[in-house]
N, C-alpha and C positions, 0 to 999 in steps of 0.2 A: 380813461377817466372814470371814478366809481369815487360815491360817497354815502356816507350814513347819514341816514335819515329816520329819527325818532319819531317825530308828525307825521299824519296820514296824508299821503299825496293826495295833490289837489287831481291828477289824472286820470287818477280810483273813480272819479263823478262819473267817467265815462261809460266803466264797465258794472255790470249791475253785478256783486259780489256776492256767492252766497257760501256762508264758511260752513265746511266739510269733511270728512275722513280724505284726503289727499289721494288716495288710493282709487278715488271715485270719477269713472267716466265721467260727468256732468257737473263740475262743481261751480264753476258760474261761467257765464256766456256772457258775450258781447251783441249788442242786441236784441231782439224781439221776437226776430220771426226766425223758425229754424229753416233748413241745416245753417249752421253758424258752426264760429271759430270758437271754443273756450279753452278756458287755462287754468292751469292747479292754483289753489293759492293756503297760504300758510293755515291755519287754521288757530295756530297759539299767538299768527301776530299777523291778521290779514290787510294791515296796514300795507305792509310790503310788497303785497302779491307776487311775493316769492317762496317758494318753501326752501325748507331748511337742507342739508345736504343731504346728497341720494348717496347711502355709502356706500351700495354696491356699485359704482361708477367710479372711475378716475377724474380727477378733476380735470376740464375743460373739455371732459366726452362729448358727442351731440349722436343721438341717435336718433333710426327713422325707421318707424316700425306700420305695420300692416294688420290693420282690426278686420279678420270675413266672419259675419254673421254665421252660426249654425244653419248650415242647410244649405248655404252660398257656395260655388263652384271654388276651390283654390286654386287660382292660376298666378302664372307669376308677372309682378309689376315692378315698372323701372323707374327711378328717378330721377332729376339731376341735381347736384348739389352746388351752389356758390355760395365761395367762404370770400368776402373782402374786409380790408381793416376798414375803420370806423370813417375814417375821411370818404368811403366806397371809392378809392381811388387804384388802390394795388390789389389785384387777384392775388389769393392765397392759392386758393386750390381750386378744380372743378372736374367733378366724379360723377358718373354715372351708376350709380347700386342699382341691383334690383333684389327684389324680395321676391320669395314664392311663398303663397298666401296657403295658408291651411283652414280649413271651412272650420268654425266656431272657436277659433282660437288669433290669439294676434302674438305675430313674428317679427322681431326684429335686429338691427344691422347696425354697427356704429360705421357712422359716414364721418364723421371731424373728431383731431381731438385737439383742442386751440391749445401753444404753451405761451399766450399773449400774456403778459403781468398783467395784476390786478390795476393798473391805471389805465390802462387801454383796455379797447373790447374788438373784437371781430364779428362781422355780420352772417349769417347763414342765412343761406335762401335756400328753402326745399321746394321742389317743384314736382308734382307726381306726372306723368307719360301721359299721353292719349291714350284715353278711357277705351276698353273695347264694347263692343256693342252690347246695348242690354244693359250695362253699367251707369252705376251715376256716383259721384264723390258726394256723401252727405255729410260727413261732420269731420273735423279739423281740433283735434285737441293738443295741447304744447303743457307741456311741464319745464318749469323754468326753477331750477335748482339755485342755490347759493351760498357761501361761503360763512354766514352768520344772520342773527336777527337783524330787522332794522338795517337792510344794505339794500340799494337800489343804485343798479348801474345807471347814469346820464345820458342821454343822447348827444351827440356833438354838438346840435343848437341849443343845448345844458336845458331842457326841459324837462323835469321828470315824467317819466313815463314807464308806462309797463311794457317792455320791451319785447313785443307779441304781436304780429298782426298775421291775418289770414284772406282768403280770398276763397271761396269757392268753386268760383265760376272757371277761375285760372287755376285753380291747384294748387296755387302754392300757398307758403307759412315761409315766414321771417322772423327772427330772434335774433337777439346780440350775446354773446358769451366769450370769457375768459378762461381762463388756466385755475383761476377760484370755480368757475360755473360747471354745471351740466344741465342740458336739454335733451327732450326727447319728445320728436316729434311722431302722433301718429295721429293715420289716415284711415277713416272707415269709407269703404264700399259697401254699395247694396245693390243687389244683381235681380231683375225683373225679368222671370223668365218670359217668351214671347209667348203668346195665348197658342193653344192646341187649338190645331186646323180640326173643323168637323164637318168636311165637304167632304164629295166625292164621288165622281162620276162614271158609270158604269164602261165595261167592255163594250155595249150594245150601244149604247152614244156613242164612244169614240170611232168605232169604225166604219159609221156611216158617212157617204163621203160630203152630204151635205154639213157635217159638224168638221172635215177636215180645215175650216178655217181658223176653227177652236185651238188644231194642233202649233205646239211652239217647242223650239229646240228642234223636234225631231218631224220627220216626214215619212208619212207611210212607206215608202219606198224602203227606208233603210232598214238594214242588215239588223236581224234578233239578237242573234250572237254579240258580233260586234258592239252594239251598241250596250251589252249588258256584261263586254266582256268575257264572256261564258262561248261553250261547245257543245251547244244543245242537241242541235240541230242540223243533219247530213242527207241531202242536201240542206241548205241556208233556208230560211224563212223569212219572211221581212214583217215591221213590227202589224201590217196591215194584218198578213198573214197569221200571225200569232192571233190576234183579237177574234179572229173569225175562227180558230180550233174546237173540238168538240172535246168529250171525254175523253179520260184512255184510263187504263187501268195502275196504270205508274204514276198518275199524278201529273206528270212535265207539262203536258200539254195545259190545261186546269193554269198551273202557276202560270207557265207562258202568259196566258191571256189578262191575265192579271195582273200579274206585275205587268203590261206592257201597259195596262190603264191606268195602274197607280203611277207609273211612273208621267204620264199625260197629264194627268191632275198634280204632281207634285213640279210640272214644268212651270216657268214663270206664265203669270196667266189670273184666272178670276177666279179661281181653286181655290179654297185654304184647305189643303190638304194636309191630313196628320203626319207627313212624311214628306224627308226632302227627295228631290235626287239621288242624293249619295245613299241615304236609307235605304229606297226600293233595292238601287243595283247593287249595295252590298248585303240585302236579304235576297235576293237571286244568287248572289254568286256564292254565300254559306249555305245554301238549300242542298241537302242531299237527298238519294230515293226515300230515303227513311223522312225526313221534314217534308218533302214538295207538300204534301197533304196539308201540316200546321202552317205554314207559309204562303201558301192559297188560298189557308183560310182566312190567317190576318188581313191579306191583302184585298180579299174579298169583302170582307169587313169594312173597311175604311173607303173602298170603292159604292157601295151602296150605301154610305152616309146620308145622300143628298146632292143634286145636280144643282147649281146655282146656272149653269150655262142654258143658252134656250135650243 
């Protein structure tokens, strides 16, 4: 169902409009308080809250694209897509895309291209994936294309409406489009790196066996090597061992003891240490004759931060 409408929909009350270069992230928004949903809208006739046709698109395209801030990690995110006719009775399609994000730039993917006639519509639902950690969905923008001035598709309960909604919280966007229409949905992320650990507790605490209750994951007892991977050491050492090492002229022994404390402090625990796990043992196991020295010394570095332990 689709019909022309000259008057300014009474639905428009809803969204607060504000007319714009179309090509503009922000051109009005639904609500008050951000992150919010907003949507393109005509700028020569913002009665419609539709623009005019995208011509670089085929009619009835729907795309779903991926906004990362400059600076932001690009990793790749997956969607899912449901297409149903307008009754939401019969599944058209349901696809899973995913996009791979590139930092300060937005990517995207056509997911639908409807050949519904212009008297019927088809529903798209986008839904973006679980968020990985560090992530938040902040803004939700829909461009909703169309076939001429003055045309606004009906909703089955024949109310006019701007045929857009969004959801933050759940990730998705909803729009309706035809074989006349093109959409395009995109999704910004913004990625909060987690604060820099600036603890860290010395060789000389950990291997005193009154702090051995401090220790987690690992026990004095165990294997140097082993535990770092590495073939330091003939006979074996244990990580007690290591802590308790003196100089030597190669370096090894220095790193040994060090990386066995950073790695203490970077175990689960009351540490915030600059370094996970995987950091320390894969700075031990790249350390050659030539680095033990630079690598003992980062490590020492970050170990004499500050003991937060008693």
């Amino acid at each position: 169902m689709k019909t022309k409408h000259a008057a300014p929909l009474a639905a428009l009350a809803l969204f607060a409009v504000a007319c714009a270069d179309p090509t503009s992230s922000d051109i009005s928004r639904i609500g008050s308080n951000l992150p919010s949903l907003d949507f393109a809208t005509n700028p020569a006739d913002p009665s419609t809250g539709l623009l005019v046709d995208n011509l670089g698109m085929p009619g009835g395209q729907v795309q779903v694209c991926k906004t990362t801030p400059a600076g932001d990690p690009g990793i790749q995110w997956s969607f899912t897509v449901t297409v149903t006719s307008e009754d939401g009775v019969t599944p058209i399609t349901n696809s899973s895309p995913t996009i791979q994000g590139v930092s300060g730039q937005t990517v995207c993917t056509t997911v639908y291209t409807s050949g519904t006639p212009g008297n019927d519509l088809d529903r798209v639902t986008v839904t973006e994936g679980a968020l990985p950690a560090d992530w938040s969905l902040t803004h939700l923008h829909v461009d909703l294309y169309q076939d001429g001035p003055n045309y606004q598709p009906v909703t089955q309960a024949g109310a006019n409406a701007i045929v857009a909604t969004g959801d933050l919280t759940t990730r998705t966007a909803t729009s309706y489009v035809n074989a006349d229409m093109q959409r395009i949905f995109t999704f910004t992320n913004d990625y909060t790196a987690p604060p820099v650990g600036n603890e860290g507790c010395t060789p000389g605490y950990w291997k005193q066996d009154h702090h051995f209750d401090s220790w987690t994951n690992y026990a004095p007892g165990d294997d140097f090597d082993t535990v770092f991977g590495v073939d330091f050491f003939n006979p074996d050492i244990t990580l007690l061992d290591a802590l308790n090492l003196g100089g030597d002229k190669t370096g090894i022994n220095q790193l040994a003891r060090h990386a066995t404390a950073a790695l203490l402090n970077a175990a689960p625990g009351d540490v915030n240490s600059p370094m996970t796990e995987a950091e320390v043992i894969a700075a031990v196991q790249g350390a050659t004759p030539a680095t033990y020295q630079s690598v003992k010394n980062t490590l020492a570095a970050n170990n004499e931060l500050g003991c937060p332990l008693n």
